[in-house]
VOLO-331321 format. One record per atom (N, C-alpha, C): atom name; x negated, y, z negated. Coordinates in steps of 0.02 Angstrom, whole numbers. Atoms other than C-alpha are relative to their C-alpha. Layout:
<sero CA <X Y Z>> ...
//
This chain:
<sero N <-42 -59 0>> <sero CA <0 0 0>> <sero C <-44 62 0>> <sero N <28 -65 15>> <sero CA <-53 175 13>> <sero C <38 52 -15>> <sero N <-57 -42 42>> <sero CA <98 256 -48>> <sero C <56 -45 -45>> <sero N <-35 19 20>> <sero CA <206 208 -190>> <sero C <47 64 -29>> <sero N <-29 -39 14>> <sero CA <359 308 -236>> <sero C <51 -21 -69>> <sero N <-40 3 48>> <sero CA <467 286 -385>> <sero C <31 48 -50>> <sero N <-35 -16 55>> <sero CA <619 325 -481>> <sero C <39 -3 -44>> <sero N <-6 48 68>> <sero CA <637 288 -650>> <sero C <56 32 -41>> <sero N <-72 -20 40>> <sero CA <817 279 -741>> <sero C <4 -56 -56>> <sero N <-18 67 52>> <sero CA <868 192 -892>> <sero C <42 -35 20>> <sero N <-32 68 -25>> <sero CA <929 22 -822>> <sero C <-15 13 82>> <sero N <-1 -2 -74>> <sero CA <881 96 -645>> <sero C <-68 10 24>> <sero N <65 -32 -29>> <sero CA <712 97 -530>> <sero C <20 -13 71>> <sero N <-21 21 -54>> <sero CA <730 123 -350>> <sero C <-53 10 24>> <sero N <67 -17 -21>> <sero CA <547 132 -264>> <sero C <-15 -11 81>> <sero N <25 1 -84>> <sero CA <469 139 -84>> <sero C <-45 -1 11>> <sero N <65 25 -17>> <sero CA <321 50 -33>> <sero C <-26 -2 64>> <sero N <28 -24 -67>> <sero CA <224 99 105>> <sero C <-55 -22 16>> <sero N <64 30 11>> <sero CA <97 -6 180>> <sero C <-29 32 62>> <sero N <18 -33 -58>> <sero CA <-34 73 291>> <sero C <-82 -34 16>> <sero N <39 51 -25>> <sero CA <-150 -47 373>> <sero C <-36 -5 65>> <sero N <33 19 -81>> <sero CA <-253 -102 544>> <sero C <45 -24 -1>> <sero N <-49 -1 -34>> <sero CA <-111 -120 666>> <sero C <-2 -81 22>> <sero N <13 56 -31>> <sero CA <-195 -283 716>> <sero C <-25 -78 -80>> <sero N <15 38 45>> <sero CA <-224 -363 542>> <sero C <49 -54 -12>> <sero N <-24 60 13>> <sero CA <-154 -539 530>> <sero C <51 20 -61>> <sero N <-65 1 33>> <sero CA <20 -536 420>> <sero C <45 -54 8>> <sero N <-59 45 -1>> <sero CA <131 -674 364>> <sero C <78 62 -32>> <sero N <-55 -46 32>> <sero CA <309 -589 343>> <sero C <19 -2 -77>> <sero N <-30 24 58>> <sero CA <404 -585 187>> <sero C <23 -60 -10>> <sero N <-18 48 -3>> <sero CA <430 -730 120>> <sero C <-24 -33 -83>> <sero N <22 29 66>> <sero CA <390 -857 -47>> <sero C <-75 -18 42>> <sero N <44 30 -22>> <sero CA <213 -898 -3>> <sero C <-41 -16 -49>> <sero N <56 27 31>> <sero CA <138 -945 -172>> <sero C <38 -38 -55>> <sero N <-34 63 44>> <sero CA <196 -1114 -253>> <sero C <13 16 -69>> <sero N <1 3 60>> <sero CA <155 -1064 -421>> <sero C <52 66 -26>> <sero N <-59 -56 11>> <sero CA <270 -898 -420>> <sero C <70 6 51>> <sero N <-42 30 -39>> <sero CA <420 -995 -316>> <sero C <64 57 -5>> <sero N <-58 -70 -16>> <sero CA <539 -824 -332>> <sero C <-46 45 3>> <sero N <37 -56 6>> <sero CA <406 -708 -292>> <sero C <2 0 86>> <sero N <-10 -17 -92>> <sero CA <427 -634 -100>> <sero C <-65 58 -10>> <sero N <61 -76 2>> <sero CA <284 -512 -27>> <sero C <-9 -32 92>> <sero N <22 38 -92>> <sero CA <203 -523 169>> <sero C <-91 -21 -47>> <sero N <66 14 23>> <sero CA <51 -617 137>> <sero C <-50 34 61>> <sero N <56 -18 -48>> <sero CA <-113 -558 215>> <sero C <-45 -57 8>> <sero N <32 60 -21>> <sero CA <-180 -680 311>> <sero C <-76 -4 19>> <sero N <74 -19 17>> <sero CA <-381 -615 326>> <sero C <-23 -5 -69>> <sero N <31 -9 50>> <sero CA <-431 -616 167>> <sero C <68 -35 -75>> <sero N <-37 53 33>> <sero CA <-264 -712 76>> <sero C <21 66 -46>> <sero N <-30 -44 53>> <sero CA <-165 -600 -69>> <sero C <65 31 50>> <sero N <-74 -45 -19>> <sero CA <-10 -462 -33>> <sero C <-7 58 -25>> <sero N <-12 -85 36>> <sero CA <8 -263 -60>> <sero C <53 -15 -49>> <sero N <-32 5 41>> <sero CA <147 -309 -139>> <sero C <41 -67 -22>> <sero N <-33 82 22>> <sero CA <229 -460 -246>> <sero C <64 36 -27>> <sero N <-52 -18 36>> <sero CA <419 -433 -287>> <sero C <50 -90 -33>> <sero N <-29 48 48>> <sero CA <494 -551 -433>> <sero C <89 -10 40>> <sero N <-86 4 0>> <sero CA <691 -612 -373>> <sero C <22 -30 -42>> <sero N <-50 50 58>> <sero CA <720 -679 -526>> <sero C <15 29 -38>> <sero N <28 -36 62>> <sero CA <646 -558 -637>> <sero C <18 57 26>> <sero N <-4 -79 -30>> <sero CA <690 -361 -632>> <sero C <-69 16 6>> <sero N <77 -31 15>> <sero CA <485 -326 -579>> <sero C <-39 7 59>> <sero N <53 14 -50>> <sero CA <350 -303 -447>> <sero C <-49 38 -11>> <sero N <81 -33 -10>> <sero CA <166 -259 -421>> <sero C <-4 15 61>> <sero N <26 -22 -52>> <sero CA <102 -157 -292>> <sero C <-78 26 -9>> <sero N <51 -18 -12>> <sero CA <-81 -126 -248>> <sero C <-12 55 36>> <sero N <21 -50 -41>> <sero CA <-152 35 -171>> <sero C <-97 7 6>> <sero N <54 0 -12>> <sero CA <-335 68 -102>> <sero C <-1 57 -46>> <sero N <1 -63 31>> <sero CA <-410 190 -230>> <sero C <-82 26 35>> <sero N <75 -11 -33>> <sero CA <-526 322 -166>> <sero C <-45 50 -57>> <sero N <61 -43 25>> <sero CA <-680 422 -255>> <sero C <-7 64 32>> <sero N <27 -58 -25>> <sero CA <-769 578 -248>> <sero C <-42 -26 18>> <sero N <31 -3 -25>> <sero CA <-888 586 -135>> <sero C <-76 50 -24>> <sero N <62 -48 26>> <sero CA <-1059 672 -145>> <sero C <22 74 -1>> <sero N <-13 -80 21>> <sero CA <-972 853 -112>> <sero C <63 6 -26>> <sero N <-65 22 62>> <sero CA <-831 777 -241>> <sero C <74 13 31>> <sero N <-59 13 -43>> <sero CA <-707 760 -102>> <sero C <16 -77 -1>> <sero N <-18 55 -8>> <sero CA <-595 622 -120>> <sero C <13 -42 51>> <sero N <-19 51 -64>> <sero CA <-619 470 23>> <sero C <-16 -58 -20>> <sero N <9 61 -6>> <sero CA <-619 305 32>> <sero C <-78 -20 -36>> <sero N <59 17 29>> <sero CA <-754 224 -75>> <sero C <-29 -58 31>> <sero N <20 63 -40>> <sero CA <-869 96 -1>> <sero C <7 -76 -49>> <sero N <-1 54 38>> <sero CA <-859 -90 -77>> <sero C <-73 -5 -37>> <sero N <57 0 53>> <sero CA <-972 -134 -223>> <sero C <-36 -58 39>> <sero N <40 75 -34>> <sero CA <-1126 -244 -160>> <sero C <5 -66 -49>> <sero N <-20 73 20>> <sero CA <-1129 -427 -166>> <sero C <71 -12 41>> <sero N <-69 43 -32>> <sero CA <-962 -540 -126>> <sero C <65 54 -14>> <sero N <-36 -24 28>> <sero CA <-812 -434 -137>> <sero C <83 -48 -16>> <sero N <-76 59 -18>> <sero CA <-647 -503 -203>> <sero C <33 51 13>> <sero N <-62 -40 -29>> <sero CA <-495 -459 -126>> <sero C <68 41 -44>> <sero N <-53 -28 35>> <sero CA <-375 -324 -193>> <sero C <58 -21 -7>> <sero N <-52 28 -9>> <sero CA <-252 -419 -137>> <sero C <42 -52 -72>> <sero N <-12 37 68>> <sero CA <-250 -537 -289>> <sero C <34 29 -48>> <sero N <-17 -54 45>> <sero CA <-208 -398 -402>> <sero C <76 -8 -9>> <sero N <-61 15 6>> <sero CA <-21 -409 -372>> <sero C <33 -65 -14>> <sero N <-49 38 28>> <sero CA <26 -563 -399>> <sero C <-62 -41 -71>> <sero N <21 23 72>> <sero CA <-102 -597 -551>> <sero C <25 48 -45>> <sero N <-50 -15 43>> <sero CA <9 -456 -624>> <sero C <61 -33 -27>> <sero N <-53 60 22>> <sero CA <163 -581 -615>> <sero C <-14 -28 -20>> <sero N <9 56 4>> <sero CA <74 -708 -658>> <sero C <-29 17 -84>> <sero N <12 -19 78>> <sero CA <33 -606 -830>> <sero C <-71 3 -28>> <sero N <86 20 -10>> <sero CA <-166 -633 -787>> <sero C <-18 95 -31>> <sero N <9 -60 16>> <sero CA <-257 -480 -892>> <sero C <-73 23 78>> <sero N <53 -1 -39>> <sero CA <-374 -383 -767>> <sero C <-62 18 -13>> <sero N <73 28 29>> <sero CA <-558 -459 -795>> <sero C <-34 28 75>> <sero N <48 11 -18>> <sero CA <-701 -454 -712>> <sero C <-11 38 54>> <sero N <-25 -43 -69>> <sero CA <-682 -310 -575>> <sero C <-73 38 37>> <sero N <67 -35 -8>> <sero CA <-875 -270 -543>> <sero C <13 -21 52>> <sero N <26 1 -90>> <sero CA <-854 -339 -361>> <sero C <72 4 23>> <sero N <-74 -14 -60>> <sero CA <-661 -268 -324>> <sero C <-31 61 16>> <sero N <9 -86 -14>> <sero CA <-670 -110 -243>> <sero C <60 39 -42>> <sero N <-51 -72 28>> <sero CA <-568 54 -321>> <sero C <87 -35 34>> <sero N <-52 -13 2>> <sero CA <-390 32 -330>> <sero C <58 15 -43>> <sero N <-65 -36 50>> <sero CA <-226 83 -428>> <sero C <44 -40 13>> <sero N <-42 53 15>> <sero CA <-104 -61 -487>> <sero C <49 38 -30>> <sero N <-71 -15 26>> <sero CA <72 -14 -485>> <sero C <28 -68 -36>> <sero N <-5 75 23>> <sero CA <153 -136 -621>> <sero C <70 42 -19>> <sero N <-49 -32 0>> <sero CA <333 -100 -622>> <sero C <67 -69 -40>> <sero N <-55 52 54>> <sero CA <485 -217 -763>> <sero C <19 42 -39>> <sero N <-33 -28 91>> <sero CA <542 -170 -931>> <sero C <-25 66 -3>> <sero N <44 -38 34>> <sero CA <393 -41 -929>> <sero C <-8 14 69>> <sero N <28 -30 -87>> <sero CA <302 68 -762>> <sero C <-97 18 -32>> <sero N <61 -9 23>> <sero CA <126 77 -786>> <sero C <-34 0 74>> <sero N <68 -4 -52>> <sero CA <-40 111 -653>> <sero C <-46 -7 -34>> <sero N <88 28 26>> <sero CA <-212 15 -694>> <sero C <-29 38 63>> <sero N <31 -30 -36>> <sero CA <-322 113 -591>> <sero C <-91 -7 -21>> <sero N <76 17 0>> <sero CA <-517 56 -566>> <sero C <-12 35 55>> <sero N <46 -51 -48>> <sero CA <-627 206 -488>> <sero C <-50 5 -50>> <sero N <68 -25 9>> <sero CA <-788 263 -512>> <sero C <-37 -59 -68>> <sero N <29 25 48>> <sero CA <-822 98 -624>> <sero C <35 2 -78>> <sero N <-32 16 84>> <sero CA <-701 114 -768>> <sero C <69 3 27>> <sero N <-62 27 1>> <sero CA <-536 47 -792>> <sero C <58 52 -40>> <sero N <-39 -28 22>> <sero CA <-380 152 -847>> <sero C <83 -3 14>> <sero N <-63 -1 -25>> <sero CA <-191 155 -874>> <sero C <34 58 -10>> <sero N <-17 -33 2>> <sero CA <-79 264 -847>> <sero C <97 -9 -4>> <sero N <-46 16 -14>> <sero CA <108 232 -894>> <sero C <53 52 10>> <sero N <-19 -58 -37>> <sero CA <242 326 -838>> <sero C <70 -9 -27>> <sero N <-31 -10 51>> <sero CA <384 389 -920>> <sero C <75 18 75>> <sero N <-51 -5 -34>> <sero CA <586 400 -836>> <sero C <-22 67 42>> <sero N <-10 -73 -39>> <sero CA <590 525 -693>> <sero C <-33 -26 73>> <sero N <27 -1 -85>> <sero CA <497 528 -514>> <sero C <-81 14 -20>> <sero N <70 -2 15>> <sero CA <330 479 -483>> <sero C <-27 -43 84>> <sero N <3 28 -53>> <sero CA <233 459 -325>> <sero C <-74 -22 -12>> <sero N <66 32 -9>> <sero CA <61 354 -310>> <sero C <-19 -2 68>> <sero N <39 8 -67>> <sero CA <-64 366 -183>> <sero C <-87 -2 -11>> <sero N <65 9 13>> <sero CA <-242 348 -144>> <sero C <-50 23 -40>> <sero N <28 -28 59>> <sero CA <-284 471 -262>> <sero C <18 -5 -76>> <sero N <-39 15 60>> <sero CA <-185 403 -404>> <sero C <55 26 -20>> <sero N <-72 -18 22>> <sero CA <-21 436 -487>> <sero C <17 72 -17>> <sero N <-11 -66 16>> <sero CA <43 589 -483>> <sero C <-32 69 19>> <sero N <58 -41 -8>> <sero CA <-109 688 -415>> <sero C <19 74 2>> <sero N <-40 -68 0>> <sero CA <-111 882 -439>> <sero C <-39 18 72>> <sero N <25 -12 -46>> <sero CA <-170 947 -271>> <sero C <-42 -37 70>> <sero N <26 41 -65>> <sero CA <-180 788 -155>> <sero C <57 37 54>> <sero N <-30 -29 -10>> <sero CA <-114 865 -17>> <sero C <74 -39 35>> <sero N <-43 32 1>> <sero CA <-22 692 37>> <sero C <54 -20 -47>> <sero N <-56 9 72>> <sero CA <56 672 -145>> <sero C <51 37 -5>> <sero N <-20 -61 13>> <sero CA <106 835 -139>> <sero C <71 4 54>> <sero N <-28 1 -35>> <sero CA <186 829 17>> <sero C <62 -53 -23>> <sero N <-76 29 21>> <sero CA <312 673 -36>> <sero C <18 3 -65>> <sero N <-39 -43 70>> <sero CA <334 729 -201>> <sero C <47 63 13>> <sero N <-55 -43 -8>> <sero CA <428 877 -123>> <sero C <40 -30 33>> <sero N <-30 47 -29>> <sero CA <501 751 -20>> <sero C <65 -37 -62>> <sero N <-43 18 43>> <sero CA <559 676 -171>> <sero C <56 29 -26>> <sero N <-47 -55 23>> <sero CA <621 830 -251>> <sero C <72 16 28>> <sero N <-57 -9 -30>> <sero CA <748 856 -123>> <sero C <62 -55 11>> <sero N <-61 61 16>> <sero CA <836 677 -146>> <sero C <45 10 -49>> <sero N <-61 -11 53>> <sero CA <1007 697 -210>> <sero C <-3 -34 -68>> <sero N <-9 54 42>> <sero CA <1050 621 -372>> <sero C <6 -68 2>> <sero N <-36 68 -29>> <sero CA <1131 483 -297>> <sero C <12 -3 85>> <sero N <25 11 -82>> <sero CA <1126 420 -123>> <sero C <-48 -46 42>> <sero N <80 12 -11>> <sero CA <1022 326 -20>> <sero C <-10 22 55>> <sero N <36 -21 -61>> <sero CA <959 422 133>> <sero C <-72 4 -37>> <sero N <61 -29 12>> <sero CA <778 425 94>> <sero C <-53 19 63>> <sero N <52 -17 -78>> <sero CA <721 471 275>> <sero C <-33 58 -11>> <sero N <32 -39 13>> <sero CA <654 619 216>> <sero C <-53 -25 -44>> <sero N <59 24 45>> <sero CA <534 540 97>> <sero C <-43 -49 46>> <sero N <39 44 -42>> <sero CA <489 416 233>> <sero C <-51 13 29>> <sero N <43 -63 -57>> <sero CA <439 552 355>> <sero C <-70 18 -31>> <sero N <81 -23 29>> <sero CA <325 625 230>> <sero C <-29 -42 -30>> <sero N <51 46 36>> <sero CA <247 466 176>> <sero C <-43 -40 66>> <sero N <32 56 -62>> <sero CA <212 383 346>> <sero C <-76 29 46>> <sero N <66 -8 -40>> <sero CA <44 370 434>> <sero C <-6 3 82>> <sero N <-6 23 -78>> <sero CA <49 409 633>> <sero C <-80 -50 12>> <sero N <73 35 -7>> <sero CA <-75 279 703>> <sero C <-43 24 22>> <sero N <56 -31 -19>> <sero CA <-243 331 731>> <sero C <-62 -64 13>> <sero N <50 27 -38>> <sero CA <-418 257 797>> <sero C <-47 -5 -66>> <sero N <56 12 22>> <sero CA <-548 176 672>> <sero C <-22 -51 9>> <sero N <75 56 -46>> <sero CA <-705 95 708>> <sero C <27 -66 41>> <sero N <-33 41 -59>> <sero CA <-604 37 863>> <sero C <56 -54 -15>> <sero N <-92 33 19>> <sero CA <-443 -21 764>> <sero C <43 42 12>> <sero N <-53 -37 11>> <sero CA <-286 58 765>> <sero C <24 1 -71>> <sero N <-15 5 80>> <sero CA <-227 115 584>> <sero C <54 38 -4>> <sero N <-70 -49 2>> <sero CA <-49 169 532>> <sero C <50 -25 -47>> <sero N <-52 46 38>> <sero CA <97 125 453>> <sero C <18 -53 14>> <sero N <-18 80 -11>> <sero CA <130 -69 461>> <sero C <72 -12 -20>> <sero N <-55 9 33>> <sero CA <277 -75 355>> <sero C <32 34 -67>> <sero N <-43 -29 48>> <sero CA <417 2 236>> <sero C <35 -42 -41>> <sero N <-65 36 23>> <sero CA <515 -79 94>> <sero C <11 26 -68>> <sero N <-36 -46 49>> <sero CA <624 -17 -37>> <sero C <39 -61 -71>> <sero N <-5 48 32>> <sero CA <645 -110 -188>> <sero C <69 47 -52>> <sero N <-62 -46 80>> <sero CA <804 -72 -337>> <sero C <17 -52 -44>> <sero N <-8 44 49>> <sero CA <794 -160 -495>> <sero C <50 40 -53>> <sero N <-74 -14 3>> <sero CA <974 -143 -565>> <sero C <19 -43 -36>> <sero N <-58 24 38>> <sero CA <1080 -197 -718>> <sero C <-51 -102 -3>> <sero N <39 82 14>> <sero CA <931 -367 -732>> <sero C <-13 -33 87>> <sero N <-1 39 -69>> <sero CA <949 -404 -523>> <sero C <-55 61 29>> <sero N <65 -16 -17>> <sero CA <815 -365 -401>> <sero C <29 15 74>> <sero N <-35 -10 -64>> <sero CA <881 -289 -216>> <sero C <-74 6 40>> <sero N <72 -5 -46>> <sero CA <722 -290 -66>> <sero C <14 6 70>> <sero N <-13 -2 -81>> <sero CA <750 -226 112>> <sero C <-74 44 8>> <sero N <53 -11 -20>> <sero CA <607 -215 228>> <sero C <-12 40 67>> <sero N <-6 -3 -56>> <sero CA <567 -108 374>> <sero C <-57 -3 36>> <sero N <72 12 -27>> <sero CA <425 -173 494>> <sero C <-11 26 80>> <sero N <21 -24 -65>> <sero CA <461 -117 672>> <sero C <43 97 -24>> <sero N <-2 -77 17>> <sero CA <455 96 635>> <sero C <28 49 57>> <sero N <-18 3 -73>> <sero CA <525 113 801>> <sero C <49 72 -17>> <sero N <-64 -54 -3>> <sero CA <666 287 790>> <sero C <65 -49 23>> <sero N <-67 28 -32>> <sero CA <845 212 765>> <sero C <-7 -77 -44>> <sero N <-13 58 51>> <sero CA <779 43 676>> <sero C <8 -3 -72>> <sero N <-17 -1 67>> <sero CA <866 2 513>> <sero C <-28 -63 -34>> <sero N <39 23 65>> <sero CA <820 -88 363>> <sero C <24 -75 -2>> <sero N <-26 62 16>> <sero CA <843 -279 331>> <sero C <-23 -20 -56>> <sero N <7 21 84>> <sero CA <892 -347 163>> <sero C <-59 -68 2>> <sero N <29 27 15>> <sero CA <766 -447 106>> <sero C <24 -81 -63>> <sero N <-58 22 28>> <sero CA <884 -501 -25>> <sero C <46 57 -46>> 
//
């Protein structure tokens, strides 16, 4: 993921996960794909094995992963390079949250920010070498590569006013979409962009999941369940 959106009601969370990926990176769809968490749906990633995101259908809960980035030498925030040696995959991260696994041993993940979303809303966030949480209290809250809530990212910023303007009630969130989505662009001879949308609402103990993967103008949303 590189955008997570959420908002937090007593008995209500409705959130929007935004995955923004190489256009050409291997993807299994949504689906159950790990025996040991047999109500847990996510698209698996098929390079490197894990999911941006794991959502519970049993349980009101899900984990989402985001790439976290660093300052740089002129303390501009980009993309941090992977720690040397073997790296493990971020991917893991989400569903060793379900799985209630504490997070150990992270000297060879790279930087990222663990949305952990049930009973409670919390972000584990590993940058620059130290580990931190950050939990998050009823109201609107958007995550992104710079972490939760950021004051002056200028993408945060942007769907956080996005947010602002969502009615009380309702669900059009095409305005929040707009300002969360990545047009595709050109790196080191990939294509990179938005891959996929899905909107999760954990409700009264039940778990709702519609997904949108072709971004096409005009295509709508399919329940997931």
């Amino acid at each position: 993921m590189c955008t997570v959106v959420l908002r937090l009601r007593p008995g209500l969370v409705e959130a929007l996960l935004v995955r923004d990926e190489l256009l050409d990176r291997p993807t299994a769809p949504y689906g159950r794909h790990w025996p040991d968490l047999p109500d847990v749906v996510g698209q698996r990633d098929l390079e490197a094995g894990g999911t941006a995101a794991a959502i519970d259908l049993a349980r009101p809960r899900f984990a989402a992963v985001l790439n976290g980035w660093e300052p740089d030498v002129h303390g501009v925030l980009a993309p941090a390079p992977p720690p040397p040696g073997a790296v493990r995959s971020r991917g893991r991260l989400p569903l060793e949250a379900l799985r209630g696994r504490p997070l150990d041993d992270l000297s060879r993940t790279a930087p990222f920010h663990l949305v952990t979303v049930g009973a409670r809303a919390s972000v584990d966030s590993w940058v620059q070498g130290r580990l931190t949480r950050a939990d998050l209290d009823v109201g609107d809250h958007v995550v992104v590569n710079a972490g939760p809530d950021p004051a002056g990212d200028p993408k945060g910023e942007r769907v956080a006013a996005a947010v602002r303007r969502l009615p009380a009630a309702g669900d059009d969130w095409s305005g929040v979409v707009e300002a969360a989505l990545v047009a595709p662009v050109t790196v080191a001879g990939h294509r990179y962009g938005t891959r996929s949308l899905t909107r999760v609402r954990l409700d009264a103990g039940t778990t709702a999941v519609w997904e949108a993967v072709d971004l096409a103008p005009g295509t709508g949303w399919r329940r997931v369940r």
